[in-house]
C-alpha positions as CSV (number, residue, x, y, z in Angstrom):
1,X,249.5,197.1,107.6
2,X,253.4,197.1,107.2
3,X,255.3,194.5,105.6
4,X,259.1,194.5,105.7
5,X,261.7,193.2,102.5
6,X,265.2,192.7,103.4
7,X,268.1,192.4,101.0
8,X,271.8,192.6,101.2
9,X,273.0,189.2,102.8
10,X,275.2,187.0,101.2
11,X,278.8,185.4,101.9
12,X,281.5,187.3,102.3
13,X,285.1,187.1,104.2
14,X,286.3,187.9,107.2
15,X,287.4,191.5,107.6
16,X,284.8,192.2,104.6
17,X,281.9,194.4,104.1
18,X,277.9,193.9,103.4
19,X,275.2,196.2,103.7
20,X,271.7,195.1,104.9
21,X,267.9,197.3,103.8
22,X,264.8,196.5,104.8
23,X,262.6,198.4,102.6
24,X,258.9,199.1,104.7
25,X,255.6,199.7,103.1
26,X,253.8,203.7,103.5
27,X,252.4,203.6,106.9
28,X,250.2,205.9,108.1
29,X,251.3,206.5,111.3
30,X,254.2,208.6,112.0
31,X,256.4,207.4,114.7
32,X,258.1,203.9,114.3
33,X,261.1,202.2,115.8
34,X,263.3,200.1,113.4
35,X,265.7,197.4,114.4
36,X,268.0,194.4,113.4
37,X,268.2,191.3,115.3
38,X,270.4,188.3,114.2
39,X,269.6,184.9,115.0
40,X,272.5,182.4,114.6
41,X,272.4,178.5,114.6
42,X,270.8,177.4,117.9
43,X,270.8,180.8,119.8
44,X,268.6,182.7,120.9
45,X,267.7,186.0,118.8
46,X,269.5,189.4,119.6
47,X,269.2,192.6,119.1
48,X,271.9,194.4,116.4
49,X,271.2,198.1,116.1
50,X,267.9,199.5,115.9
51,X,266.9,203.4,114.9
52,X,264.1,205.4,115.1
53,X,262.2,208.0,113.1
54,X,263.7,210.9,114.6
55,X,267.4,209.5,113.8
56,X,268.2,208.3,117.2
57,X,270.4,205.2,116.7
58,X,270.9,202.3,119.3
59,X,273.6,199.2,119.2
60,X,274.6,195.9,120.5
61,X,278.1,196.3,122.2
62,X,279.7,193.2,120.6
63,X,278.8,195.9,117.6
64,X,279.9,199.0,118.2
65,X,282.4,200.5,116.3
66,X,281.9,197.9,113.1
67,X,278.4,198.7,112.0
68,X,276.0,201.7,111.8
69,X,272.5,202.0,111.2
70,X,270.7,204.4,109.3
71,X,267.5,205.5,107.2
72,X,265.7,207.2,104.3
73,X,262.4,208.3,105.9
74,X,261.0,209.2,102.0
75,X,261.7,205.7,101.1
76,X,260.4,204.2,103.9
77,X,264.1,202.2,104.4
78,X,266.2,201.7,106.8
79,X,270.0,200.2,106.2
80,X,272.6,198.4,108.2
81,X,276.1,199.0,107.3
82,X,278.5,196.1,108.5
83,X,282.3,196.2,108.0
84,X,284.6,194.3,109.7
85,X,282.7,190.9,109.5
86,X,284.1,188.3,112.2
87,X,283.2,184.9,111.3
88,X,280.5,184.9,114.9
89,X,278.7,187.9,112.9
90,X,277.6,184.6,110.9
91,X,273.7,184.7,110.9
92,X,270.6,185.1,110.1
93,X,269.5,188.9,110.3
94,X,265.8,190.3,110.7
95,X,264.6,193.6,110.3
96,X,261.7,194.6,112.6
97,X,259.3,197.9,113.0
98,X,257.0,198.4,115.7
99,X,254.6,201.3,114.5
100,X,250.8,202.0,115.9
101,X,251.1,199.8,118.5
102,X,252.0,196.6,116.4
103,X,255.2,194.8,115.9
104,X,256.4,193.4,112.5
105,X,259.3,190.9,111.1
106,X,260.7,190.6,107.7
107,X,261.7,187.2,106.8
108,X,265.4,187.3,107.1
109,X,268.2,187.0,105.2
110,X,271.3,185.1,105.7
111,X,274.7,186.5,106.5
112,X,278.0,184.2,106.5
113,X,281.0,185.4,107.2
114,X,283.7,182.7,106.6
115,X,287.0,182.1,104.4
């Protein structure tokens, strides 16, 4: 029913920028909840920021401050905006939606934050 692309990741310094989509095929249904969860090397997965269709915008405290979420209802999208990377931001980050009563993942992509 949905399926999720993410883009954006890549290595960059600490101190630097990167910004994350997750691009969602038409749905039919119109409420939806849109998050993004990191997962880094043997922890457990947790949640980043997450937004829903109305505009209302939720973050991780370790976050807050550094990186904002946002989205382009028309295009389906929704974006993550990091700046001021810290080397523990290192990760792999997912994008998920929950919409008619089903939850979807994207397949990652890979964030490294390191000199």
């Amino acid at each position: 029913q949905v399926q999720l692309v993410e883009s954006g990741g890549g290595l960059v310094q600490p101190g630097g920028s990167l910004r994350l989509s997750c691009a969602a095929s038409r749905s039919i249904f119109s409420f939806y909840y849109m998050a993004w969860y990191r997962q880094a090397p043997g922890k457990q997965r947790e949640l980043v920021a997450g937004i829903t269709d109305r505009g209302i915008t939720n973050y991780a405290d370790f976050v807050k401050g550094r990186f904002t979420i946002s989205s382009d209802n028309a295009q389906n999208t929704v974006y993550l905006q990091m700046n001021s990377l810290k080397p523990e931001d290192t990760a792999v980050y997912y994008c998920k939606r929950v919409s008619g009563g089903r939850t979807y993942w994207g397949q990652g992509t890979q964030v490294t934050v390191s000199s």
